[in-house]
N, C-alpha and C positions, 0 to 999 in steps of 0.2 A: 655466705648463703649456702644453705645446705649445712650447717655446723654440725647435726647430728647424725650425717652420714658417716662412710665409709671413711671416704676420704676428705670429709668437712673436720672428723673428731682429729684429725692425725694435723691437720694444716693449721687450726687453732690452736692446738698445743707447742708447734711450731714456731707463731710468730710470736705464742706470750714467752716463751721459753729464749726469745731475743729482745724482751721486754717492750714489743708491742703492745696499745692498748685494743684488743681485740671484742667485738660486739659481733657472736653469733646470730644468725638469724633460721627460724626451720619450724617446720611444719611440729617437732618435738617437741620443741623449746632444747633447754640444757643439755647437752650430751651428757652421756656417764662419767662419773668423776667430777663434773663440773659445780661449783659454788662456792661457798668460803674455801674451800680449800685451793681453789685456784688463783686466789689473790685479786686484787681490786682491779687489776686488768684486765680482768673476762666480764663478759655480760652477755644477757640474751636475750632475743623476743622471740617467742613460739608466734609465728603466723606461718599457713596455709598459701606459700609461693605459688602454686599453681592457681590456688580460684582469687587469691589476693586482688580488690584494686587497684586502679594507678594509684589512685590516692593515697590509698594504703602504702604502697611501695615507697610513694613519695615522705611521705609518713615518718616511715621508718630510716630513711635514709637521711630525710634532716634530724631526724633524732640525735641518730648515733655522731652525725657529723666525717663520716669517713674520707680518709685521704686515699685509701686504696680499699677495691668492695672484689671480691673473688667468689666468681658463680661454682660452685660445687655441688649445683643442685640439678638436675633433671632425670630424665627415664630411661632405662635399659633394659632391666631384663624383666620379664612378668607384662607387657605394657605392650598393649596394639599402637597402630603409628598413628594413629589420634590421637594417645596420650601421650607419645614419643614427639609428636610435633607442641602439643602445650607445655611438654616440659624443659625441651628443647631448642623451639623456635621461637614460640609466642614469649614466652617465657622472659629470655635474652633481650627481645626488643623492647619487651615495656622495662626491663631493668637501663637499657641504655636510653630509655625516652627520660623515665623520673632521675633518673641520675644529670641527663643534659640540663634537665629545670633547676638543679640544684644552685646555691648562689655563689661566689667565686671561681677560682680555678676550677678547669677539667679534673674530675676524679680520675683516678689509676683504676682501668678495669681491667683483670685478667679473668678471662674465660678459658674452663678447661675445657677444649675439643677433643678428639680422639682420631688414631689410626683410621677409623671403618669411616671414615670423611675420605680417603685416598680411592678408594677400591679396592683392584687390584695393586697398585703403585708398579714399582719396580721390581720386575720378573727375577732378578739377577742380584742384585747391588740394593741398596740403600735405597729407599724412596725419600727425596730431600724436598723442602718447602715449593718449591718451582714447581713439580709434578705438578699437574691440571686433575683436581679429585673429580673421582668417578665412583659415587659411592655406589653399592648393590644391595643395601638393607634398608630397611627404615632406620634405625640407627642412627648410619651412616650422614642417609641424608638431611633430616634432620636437626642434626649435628653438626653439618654443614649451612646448616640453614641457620644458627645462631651462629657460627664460626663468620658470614657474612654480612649478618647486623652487627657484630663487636666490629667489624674493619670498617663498614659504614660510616658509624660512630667516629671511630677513627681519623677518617678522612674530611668529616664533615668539623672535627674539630670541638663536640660535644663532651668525648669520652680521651681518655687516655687510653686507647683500646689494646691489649696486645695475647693473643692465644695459643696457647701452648696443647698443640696437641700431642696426645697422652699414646703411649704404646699400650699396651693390657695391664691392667694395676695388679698385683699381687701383694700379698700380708694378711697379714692376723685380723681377722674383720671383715673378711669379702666375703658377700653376702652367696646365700646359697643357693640365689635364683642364676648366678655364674657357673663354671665347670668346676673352678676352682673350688669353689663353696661348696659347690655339690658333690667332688669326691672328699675333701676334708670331713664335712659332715656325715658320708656314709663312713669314713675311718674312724669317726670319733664313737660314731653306734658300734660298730662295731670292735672294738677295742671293752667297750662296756657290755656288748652281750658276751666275749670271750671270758669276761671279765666273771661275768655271771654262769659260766659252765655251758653258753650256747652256742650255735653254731655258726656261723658268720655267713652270710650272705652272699651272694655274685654282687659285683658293682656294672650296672651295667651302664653305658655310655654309646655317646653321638659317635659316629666315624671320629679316628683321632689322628688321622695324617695331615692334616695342617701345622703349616711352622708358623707361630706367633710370636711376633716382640715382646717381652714381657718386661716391667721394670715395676721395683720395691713401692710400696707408698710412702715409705722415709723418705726415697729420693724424687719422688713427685713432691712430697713437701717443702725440701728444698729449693728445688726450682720452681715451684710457685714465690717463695719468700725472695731466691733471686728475680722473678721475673716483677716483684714488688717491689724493689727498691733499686733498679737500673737506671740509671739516667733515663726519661723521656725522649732524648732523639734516639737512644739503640734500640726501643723497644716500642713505641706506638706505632700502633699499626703491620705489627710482625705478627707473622704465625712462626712457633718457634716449637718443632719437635724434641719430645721427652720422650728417650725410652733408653735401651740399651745396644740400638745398633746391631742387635743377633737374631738369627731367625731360630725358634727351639718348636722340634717336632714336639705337636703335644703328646705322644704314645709315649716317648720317652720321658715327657716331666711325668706324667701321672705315673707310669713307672716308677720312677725318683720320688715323687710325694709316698707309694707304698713302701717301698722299701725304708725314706728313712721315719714312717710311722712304726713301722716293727710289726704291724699286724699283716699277717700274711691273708689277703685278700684276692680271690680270682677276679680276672676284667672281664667283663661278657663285650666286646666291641661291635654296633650295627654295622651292616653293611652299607656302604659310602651309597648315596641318593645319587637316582641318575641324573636327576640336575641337581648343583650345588647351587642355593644362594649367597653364598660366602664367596671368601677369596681361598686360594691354596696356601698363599704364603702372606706375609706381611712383615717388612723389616722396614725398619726409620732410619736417615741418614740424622745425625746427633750432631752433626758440627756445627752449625747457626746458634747451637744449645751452650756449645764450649765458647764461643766466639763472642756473643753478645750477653750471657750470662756467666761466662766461669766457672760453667755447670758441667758435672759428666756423672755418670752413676760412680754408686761406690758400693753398693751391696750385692753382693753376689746372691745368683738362685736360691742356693742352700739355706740362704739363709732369712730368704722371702718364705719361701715352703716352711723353713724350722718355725719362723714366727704364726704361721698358718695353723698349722699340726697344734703348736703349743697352747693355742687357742680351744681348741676341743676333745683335745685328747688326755687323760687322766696324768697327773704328771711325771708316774714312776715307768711311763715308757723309756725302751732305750735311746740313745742320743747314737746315729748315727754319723761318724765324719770323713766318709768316703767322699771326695771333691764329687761335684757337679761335671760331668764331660757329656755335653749332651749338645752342644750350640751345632744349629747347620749351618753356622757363617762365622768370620770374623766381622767386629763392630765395624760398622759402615765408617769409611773413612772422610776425611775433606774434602770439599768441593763445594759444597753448596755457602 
């Protein structure tokens, strides 16, 4: 669900690429790239998940016949919390209602939740599954709000339920209503106006002293396809954090995204709001990740940003390969 997202295009190339038989579903239909050339494994339906039927849902789900259905669809950024609840909350529950009707065994549902479900989390240290979320956005909550109809499901014995929530995704494809997307994009103009004998612009941005977890969408793909195919008793019913266990000031990555674009761009930074509705830091304990999936990241920053930049930016920029040193933490250890 969600196939022509962000992170829908990255997870079905994924599970065909382990010769799953995968059936997209989205609001698009097909993603890019996708038809004969992806081989009799892929398929799609274009429906409209947010105003969709049950029926409709139902529909499509005895269609395809799935053993494992993975929600990659809802609302983030652009979206007041009316649409961030239908795409969110409502959303999840009629997915876990036509899935229960379905005939045989529980299907495998993985739900991707996210960090802004925690809050604040852990001031210090890792915030590990146990934490009690306290989300401050709509987002947040939300997202929370389908994070507890997939456990619901779960307990109720409907759904194979298990949710991984996601640290901040990063890679090639993040869309520009993010920070991410939105300084890639302004690097990519402007690389094309220097390009063209003109002047380059200020990039101007939100307050950037926040440390966020950030992890690859490679390695979100793989931990979904781990959290797909885990034995049922490790994982129904878990919420099982995905990120990289580091806290990275954003002033420093966006930093890092300039520098290895090559285009020398000024930052204009606002001054930090007297009230924030955000949190200051946000870092995810990973060990429930390693423990029940055999999951850990494997991509380094540099090379989430390079597949970013590579994305919109002309291809005879230079390739910088100065390491990444920018984490305010080591990765959250064991415990949880």
């Amino acid at each position: 669900m969600g196939s022509s997202g962000f992170l829908g295009r990255g997870l079905g190339a994924a599970f065909a690429a382990r010769g799953a038989r995968v059936h997209g579903v989205s609001r698009g239909g097909p993603p890019p790239g996708a038809g004969p050339s992806s081989g009799r494994t892929t398929t799609a339906t274009c429906l409209d998940l947010l105003t969709a039927a049950s029926g409709e849902l139902r529909a499509a789900f005895s269609a395809a016949r799935p053993d494992v259905v993975v929600n990659a669809a809802g609302r983030a950024w652009r979206a007041d919390e009316a649409e961030m609840n239908a795409g969110n909350a409502v959303l999840v529950e009629r997915v876990v209602t036509a899935l229960a009707e379905l005939p045989g065994p529980p299907v495998r549902l993985v739900q991707l939740g996210s960090v802004h479900e925690y809050g604040a989390g852990d001031p210090a240290g890792g915030t590990g599954e146990r934490h009690d979320p306290d989300p401050v956005t709509p987002y947040g909550r939300t997202k929370l709000l389908g994070t507890r109809a997939v456990l619901r499901g779960a307990r109720e014995g409907s759904v194979e339920g298990v949710v991984l929530r996601l640290a901040n995704v990063i890679g090639a494809g993040v869309p520009e209503g993010s920070l991410f997307g939105r300084v890639a994009a302004h690097l990519g103009a402007s690389a094309a106006a220097r390009a063209r004998g003109e002047q380059v612009t200020a990039l101007r941005l939100p307050p950037l002293r926040a440390a966020r977890d950030l992890v690859d969408a490679r390695d979100v793909a793989d931990a979904v396809v781990a959290a797909a195919s885990a034995p049922s008793a490790a994982v129904t019913g878990q919420v099982i954090n995905v990120g990289r266990g580091e806290a990275v000031v954003m002033r420093a990555l966006i930093d890092r995204m300039i520098a290895l674009s090559g285009v020398d761009v000024p930052v204009t930074e606002a001054a930090e709001a007297p009230a924030r509705t955000d949190v200051a830091r946000q870092c995810l304990d990973i060990s429930r990740a390693r423990r029940l999936l055999g999951w850990s990241p494997s991509r380094g920053l540099d090379d989430s940003l390079r597949d970013l930049l590579a994305s919109v930016l002309p291809p005879e920029r230079p390739s910088h390969s100065t390491p990444l040193g920018i984490t305010a933490a080591s990765p959250a250890g064991e415990g949880n």
